[in-house]
Backbone bond lengths (Angstrom), bond angles and torsions (degrees), N, CA, C in turn:
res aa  C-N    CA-C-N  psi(-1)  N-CA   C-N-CA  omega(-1)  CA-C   N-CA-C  phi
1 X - - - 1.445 - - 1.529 107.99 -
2 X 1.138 113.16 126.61 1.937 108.66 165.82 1.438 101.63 -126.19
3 X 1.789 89.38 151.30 1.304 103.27 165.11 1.638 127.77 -134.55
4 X 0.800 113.81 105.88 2.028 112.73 175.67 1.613 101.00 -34.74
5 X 1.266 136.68 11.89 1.244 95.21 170.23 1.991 101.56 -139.76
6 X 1.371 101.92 142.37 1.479 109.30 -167.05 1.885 101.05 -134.39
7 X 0.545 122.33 160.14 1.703 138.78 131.59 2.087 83.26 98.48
8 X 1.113 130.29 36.40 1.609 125.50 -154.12 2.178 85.27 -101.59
9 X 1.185 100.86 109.74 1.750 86.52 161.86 1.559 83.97 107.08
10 X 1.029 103.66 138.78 1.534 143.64 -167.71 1.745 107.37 -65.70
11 X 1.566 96.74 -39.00 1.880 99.72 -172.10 1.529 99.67 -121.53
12 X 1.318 115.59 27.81 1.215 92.84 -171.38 1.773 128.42 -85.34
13 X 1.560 111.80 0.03 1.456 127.00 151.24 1.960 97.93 99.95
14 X 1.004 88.16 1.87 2.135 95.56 177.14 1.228 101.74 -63.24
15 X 1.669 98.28 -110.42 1.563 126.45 -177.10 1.003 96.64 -134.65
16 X 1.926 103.22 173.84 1.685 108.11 -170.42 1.495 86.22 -104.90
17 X 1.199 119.68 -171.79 1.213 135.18 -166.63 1.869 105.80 -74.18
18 X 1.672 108.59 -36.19 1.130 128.93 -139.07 2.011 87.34 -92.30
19 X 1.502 85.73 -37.76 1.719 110.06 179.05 1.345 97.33 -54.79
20 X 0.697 120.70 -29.29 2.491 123.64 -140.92 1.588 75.37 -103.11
21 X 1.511 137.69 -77.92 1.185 136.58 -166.42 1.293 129.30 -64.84
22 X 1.155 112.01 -9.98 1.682 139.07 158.00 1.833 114.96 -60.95
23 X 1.603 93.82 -67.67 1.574 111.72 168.49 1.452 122.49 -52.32
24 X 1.189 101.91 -33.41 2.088 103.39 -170.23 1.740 89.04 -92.83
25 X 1.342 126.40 -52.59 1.477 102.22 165.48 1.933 120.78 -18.22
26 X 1.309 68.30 -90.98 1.683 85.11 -179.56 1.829 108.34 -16.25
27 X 1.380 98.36 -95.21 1.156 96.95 162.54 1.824 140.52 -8.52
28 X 1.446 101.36 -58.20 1.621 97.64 170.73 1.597 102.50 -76.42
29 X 1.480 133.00 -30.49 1.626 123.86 -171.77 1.432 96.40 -55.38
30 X 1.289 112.79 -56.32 1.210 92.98 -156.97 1.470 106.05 -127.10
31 X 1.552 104.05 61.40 2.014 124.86 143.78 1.885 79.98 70.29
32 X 1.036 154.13 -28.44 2.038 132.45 -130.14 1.854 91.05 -121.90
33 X 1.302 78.45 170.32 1.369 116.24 -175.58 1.642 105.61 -78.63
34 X 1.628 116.09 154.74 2.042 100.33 177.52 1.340 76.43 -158.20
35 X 1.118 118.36 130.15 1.609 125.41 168.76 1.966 90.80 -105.96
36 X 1.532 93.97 163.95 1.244 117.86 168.12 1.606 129.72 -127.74
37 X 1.169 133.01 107.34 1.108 126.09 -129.75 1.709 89.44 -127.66
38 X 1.292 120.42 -164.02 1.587 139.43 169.36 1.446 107.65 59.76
39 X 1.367 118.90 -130.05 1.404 125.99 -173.82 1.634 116.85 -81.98
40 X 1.330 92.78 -23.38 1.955 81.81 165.55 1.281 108.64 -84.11
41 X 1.050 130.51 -34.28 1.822 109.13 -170.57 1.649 97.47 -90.84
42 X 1.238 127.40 -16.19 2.026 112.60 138.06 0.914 123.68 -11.92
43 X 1.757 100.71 -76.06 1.518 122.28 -174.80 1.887 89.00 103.54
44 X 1.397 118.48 23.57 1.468 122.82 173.84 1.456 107.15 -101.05
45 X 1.763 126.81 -12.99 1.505 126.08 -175.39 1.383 100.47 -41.29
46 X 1.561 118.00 151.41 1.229 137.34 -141.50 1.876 92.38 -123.77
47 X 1.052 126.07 129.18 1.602 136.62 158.66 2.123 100.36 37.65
48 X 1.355 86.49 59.52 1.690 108.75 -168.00 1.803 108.51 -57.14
49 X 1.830 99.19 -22.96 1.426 108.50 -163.34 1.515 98.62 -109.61
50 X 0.925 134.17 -38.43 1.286 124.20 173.77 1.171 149.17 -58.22
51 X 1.256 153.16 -173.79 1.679 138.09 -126.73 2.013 86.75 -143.64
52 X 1.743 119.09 27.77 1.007 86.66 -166.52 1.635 90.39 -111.59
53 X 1.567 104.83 -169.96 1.453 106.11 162.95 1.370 154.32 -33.31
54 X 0.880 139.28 122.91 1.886 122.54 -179.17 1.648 111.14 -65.02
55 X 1.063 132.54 106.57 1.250 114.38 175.29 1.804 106.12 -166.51
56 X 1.203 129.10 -160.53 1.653 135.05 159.07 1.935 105.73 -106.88
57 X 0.717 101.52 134.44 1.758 106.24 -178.20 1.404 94.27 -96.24
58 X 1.573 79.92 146.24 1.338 113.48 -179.94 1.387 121.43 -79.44
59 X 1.398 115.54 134.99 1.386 115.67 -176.26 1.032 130.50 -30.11
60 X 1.709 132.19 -37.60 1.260 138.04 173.27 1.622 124.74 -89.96
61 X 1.758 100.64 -19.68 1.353 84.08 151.04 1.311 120.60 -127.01
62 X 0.830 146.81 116.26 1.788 163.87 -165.89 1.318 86.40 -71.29
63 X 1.318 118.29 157.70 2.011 130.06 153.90 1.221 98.54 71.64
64 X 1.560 119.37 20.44 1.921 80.90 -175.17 1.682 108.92 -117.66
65 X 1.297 100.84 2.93 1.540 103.58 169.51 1.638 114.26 -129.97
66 X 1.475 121.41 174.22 0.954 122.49 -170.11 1.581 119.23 -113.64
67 X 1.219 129.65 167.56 1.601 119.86 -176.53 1.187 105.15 -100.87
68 X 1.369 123.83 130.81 1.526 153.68 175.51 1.750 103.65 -41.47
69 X 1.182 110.58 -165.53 1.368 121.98 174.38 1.832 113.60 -147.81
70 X 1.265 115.66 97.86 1.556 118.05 -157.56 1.127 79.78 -77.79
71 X 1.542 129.02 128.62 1.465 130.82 152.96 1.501 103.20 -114.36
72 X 1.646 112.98 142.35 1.305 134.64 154.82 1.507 108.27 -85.39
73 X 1.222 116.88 136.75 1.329 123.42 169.75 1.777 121.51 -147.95
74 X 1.343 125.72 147.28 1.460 111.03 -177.14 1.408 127.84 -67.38
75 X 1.132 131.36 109.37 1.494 143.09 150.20 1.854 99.62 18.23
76 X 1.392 89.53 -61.42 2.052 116.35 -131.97 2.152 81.23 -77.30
77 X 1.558 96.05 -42.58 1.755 86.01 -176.43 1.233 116.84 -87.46
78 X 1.598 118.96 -14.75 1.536 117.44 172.20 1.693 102.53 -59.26
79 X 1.495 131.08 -48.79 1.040 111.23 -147.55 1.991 98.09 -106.03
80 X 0.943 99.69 17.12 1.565 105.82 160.81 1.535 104.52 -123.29
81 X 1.186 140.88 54.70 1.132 172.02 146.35 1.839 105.14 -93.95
82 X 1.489 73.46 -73.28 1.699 84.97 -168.41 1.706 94.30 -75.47
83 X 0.725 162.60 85.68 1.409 148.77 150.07 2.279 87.78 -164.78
84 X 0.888 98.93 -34.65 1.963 109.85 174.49 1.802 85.55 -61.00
85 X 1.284 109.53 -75.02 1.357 109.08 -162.84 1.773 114.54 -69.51
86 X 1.351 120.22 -45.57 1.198 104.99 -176.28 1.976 114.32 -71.66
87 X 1.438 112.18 15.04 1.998 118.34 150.82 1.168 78.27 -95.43
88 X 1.225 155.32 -121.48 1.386 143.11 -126.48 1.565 112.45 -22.12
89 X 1.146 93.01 -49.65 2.090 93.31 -170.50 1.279 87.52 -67.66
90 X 1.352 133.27 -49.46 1.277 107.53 -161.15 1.868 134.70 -87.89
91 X 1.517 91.45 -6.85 1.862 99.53 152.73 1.183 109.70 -107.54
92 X 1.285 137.38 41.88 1.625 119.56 162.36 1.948 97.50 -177.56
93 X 1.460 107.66 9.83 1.970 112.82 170.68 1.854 100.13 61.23
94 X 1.008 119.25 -24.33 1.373 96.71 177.74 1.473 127.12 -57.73
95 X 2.102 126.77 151.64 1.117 105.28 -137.38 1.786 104.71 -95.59
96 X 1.316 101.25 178.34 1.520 121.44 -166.22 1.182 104.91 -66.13
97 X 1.432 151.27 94.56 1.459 145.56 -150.24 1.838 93.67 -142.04
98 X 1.512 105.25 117.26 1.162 121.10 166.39 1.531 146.51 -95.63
99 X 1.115 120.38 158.48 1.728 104.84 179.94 1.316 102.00 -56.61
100 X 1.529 133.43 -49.38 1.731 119.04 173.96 1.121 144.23 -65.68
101 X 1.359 91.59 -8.14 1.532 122.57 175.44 1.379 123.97 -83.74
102 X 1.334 100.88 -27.46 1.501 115.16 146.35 1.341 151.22 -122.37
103 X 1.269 101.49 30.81 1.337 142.23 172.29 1.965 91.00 -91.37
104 X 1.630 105.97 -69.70 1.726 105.21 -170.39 2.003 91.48 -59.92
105 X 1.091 144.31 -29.06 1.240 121.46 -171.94 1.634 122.61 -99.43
106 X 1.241 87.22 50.06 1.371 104.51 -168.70 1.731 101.55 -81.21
107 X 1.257 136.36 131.44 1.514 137.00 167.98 1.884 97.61 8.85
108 X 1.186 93.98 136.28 1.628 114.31 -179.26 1.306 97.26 38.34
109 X 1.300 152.29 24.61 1.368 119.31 175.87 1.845 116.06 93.68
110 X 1.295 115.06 -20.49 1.063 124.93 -164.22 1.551 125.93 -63.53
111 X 1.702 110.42 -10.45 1.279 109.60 176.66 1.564 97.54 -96.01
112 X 2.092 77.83 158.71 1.789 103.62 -173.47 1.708 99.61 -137.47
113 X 1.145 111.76 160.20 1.553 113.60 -171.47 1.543 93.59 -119.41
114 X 1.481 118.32 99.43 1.108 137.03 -159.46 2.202 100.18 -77.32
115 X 1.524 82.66 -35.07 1.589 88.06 -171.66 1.140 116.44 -165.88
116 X 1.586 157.27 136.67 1.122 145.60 174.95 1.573 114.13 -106.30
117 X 1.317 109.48 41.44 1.338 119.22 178.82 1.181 130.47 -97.68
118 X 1.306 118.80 -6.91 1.492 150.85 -179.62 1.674 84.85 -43.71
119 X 1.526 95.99 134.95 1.985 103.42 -180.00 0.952 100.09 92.69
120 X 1.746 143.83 -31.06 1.293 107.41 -132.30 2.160 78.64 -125.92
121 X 1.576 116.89 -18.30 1.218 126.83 167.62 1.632 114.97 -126.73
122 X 1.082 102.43 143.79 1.921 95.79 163.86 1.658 101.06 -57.37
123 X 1.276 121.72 158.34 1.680 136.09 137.11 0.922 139.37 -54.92
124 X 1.602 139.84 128.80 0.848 128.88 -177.01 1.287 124.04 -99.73
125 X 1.670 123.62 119.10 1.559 132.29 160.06 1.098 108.50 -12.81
126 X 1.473 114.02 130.21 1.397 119.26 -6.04 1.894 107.09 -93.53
127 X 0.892 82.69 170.33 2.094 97.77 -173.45 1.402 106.85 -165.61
128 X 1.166 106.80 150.51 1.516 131.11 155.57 1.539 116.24 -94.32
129 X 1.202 125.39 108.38 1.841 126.86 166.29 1.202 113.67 -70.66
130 X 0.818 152.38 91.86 1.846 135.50 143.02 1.194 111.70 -64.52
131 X 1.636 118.04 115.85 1.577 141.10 151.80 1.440 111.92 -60.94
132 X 1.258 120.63 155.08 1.162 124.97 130.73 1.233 129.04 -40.78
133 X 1.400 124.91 115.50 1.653 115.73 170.72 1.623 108.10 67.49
134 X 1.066 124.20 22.24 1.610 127.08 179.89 1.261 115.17 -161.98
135 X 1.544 88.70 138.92 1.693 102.92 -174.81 1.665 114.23 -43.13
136 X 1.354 112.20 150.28 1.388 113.59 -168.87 1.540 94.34 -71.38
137 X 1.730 129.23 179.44 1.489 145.12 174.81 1.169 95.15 -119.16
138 X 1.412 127.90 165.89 1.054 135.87 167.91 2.078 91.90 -126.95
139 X 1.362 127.48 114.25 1.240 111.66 173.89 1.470 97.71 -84.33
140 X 1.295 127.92 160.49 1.739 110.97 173.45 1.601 92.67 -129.53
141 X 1.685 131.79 -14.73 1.424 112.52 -164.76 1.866 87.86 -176.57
């Protein structure tokens, strides 16, 4: 089953809004595909809105951190990223900024590069796709 629509409702444990428009950037900068995998494309992400840590909480204290963002992304465009940008730095010094590099600086810190295998297997349900230039999917099953 898919559905175009993800991140709708305040608790719903996806992405935040800020997350979703962050991700489809990305995506059109640099032409590739970014799935979203683990507890956000669940819809189980943990205190999605809050100002706290990225991490798994500890047994004794419940609520006090927040759930990450497992992103898959391709190998083949991360490292022609970096090879686009590191000629830039080197005719004009500005710095070396990568597709994972901005994938990890995603709102609070919260992105993770789950895998750079994207292309090389399908994903596994459930996931979020971000296209280039196209509304994100939500796969759920």
């Amino acid at each position: 089953m898919m559905s175009d629509t993800v991140g709708k409702g305040s608790d719903d444990g996806t992405l935040t809004p800020v997350e979703r428009i962050e991700l489809q950037r990305i995506a059109d900068k640099y032409n590739t595909r970014i799935v979203v995998g683990g507890s956000r494309a669940e819809g189980r992400g943990r205190n999605i809105y809050a100002n706290l840590p990225i991490g798994k909480d500890p047994i004794d204290a419940p609520g006090t951190t927040r759930s990450d963002i497992d992103v898959v992304i391709d190998g083949r465009a991360d490292l022609e990223s970096y090879i686009r940008s590191r000629a830039r730095h080197d005719i004009d010094g500005s710095p070396v900024v990568t597709l994972s590099d901005e994938i990890k600086a995603l709102p609070g810190g919260a992105g993770r590069i789950a895998s750079t295998t994207l292309g090389l297997r399908p994903p596994t349900a459930p996931y979020i796709l971000f296209s280039p230039h196209q509304k994100e999917i939500w796969v759920r099953e």
